[in-house]
C-alpha positions as a LaTeX table, in Angstrom:
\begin{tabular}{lrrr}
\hline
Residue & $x$ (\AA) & $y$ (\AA) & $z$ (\AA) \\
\hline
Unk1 & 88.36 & 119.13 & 71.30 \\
Unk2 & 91.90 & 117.84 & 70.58 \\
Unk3 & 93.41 & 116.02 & 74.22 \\
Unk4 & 96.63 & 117.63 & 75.69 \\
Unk5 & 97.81 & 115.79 & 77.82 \\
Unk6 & 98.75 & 117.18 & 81.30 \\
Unk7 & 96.17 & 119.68 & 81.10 \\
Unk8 & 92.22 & 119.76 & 81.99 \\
Unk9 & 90.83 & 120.97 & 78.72 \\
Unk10 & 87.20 & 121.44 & 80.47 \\
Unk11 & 89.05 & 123.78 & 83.36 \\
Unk12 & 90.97 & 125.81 & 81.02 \\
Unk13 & 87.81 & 126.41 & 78.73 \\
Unk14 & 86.16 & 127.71 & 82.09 \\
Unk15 & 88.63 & 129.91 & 82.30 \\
Unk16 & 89.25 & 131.48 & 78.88 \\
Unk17 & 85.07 & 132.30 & 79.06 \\
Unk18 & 85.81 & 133.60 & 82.30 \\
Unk19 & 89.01 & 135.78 & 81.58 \\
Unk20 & 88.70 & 136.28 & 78.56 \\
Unk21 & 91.29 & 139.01 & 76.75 \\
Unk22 & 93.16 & 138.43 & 80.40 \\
Unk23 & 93.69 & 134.53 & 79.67 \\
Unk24 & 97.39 & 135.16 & 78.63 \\
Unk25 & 98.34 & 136.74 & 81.74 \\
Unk26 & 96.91 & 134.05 & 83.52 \\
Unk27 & 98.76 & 131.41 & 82.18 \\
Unk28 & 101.89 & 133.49 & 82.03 \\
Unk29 & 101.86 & 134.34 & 85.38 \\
Unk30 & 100.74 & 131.18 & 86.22 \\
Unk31 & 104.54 & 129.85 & 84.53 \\
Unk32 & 106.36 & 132.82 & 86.54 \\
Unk33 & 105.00 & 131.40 & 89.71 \\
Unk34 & 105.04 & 127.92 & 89.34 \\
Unk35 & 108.80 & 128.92 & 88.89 \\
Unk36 & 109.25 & 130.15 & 91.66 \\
Unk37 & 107.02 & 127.84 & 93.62 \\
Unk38 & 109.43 & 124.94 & 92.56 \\
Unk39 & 112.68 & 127.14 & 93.61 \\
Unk40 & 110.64 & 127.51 & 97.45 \\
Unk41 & 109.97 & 123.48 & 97.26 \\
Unk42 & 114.15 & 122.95 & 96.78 \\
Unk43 & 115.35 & 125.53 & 98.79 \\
Unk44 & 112.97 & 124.46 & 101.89 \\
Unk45 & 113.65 & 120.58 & 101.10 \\
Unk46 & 117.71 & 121.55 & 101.19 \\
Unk47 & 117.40 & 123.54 & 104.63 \\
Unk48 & 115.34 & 120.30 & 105.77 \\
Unk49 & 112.69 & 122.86 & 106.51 \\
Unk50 & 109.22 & 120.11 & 106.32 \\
Unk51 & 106.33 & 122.96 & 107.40 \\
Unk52 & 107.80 & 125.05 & 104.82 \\
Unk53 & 108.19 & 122.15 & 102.36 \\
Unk54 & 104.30 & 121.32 & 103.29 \\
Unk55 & 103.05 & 125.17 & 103.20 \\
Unk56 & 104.69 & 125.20 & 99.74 \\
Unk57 & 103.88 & 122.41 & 98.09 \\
Unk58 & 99.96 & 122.75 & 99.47 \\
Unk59 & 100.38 & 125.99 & 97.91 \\
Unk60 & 101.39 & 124.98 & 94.63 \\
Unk61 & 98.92 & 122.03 & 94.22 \\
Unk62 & 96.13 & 124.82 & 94.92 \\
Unk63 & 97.26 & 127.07 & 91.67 \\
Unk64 & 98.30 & 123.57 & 89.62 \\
Unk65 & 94.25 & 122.67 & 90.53 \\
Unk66 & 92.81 & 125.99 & 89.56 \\
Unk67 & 95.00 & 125.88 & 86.53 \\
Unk68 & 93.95 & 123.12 & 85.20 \\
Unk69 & 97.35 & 121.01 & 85.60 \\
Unk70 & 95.88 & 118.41 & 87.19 \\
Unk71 & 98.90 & 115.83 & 87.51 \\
Unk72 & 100.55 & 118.69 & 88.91 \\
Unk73 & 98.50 & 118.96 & 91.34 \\
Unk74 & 98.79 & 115.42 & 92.33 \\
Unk75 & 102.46 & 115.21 & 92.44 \\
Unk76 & 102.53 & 118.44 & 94.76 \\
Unk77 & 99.63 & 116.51 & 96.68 \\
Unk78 & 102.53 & 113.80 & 97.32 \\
Unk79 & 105.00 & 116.30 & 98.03 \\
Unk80 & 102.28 & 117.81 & 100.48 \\
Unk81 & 102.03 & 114.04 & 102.08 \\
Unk82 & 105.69 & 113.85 & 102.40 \\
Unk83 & 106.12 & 117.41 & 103.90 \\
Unk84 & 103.81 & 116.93 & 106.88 \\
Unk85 & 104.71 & 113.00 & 107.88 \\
Unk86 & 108.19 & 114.94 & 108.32 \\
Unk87 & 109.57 & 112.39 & 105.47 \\
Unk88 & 111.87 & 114.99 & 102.89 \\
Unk89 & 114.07 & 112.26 & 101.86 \\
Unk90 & 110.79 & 110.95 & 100.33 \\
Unk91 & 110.08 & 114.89 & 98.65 \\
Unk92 & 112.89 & 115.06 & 96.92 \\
Unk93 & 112.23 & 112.54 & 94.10 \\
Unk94 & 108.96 & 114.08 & 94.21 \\
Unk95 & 110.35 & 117.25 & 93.22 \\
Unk96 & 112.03 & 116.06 & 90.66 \\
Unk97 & 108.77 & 114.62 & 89.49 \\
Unk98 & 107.31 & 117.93 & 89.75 \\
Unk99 & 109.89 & 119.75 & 87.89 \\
Unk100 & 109.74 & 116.96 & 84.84 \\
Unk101 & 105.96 & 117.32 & 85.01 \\
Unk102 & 106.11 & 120.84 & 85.22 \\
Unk103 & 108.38 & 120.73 & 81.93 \\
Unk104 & 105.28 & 118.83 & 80.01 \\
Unk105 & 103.04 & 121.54 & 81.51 \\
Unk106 & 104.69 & 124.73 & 79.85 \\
Unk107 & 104.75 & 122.88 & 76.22 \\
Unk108 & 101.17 & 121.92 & 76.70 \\
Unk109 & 100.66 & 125.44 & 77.25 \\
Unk110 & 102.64 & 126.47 & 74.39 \\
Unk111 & 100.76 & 123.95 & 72.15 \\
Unk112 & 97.39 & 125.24 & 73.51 \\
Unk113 & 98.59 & 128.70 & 72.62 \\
Unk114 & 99.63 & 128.07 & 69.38 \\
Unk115 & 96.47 & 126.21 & 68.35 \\
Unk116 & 94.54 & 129.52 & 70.07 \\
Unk117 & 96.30 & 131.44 & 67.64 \\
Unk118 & 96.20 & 129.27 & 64.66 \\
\hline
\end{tabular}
């Protein structure tokens, strides 16, 4: 088995046997709402909004987990941390670090399923 990094090989195999023909969609909606889960993260951070910062980001690290994303998960962990001590000055570099990570994500993804292919 060939190591991407950012991703859980072991997790992902789980869930290919487990999906199957339906894998796809799963990591494409997966991308869609990891999109969208960022957008929630930097819209609640700019109104100053922590519970929905915290609500958000637990949110997030639960999919990132299930997904496989693993360092995703722990970056929205900190952004989680930061959220509920009330500390947002603190999220947003950790927003940034989840949008950077999330970047490495989507190309490990796009590697995986052009080797799946291939």
């Amino acid at each position: 088995m060939v190591d991407i990094p950012h991703l859980d090989e072991e997790a992902l195999a789980e869930l290919r046997d487990v999906m199957e023909d339906e894998f796809s969609l799963l990591i494409e909606t997966y991308l869609t709402d990891s999109k969208e889960r960022i957008e929630r993260l930097k819209e609640a951070m700019m109104k100053g909004d922590s519970d929905a910062f915290t609500k958000a980001a637990h949110s997030f690290k639960g999919s990132c987990i299930n997904i496989g994303a693993t360092r995703l998960g722990e970056l929205c962990q900190k952004a989680e941390t930061a959220g509920r001590n009330g500390d947002l000055n603190q999220g947003s570099p950790v927003v940034d670090e989840i949008s950077t990570e999330f970047q490495r994500v989507i190309e490990a993804f796009d590697t995986l399923m052009v080797r799946d292919v291939g």
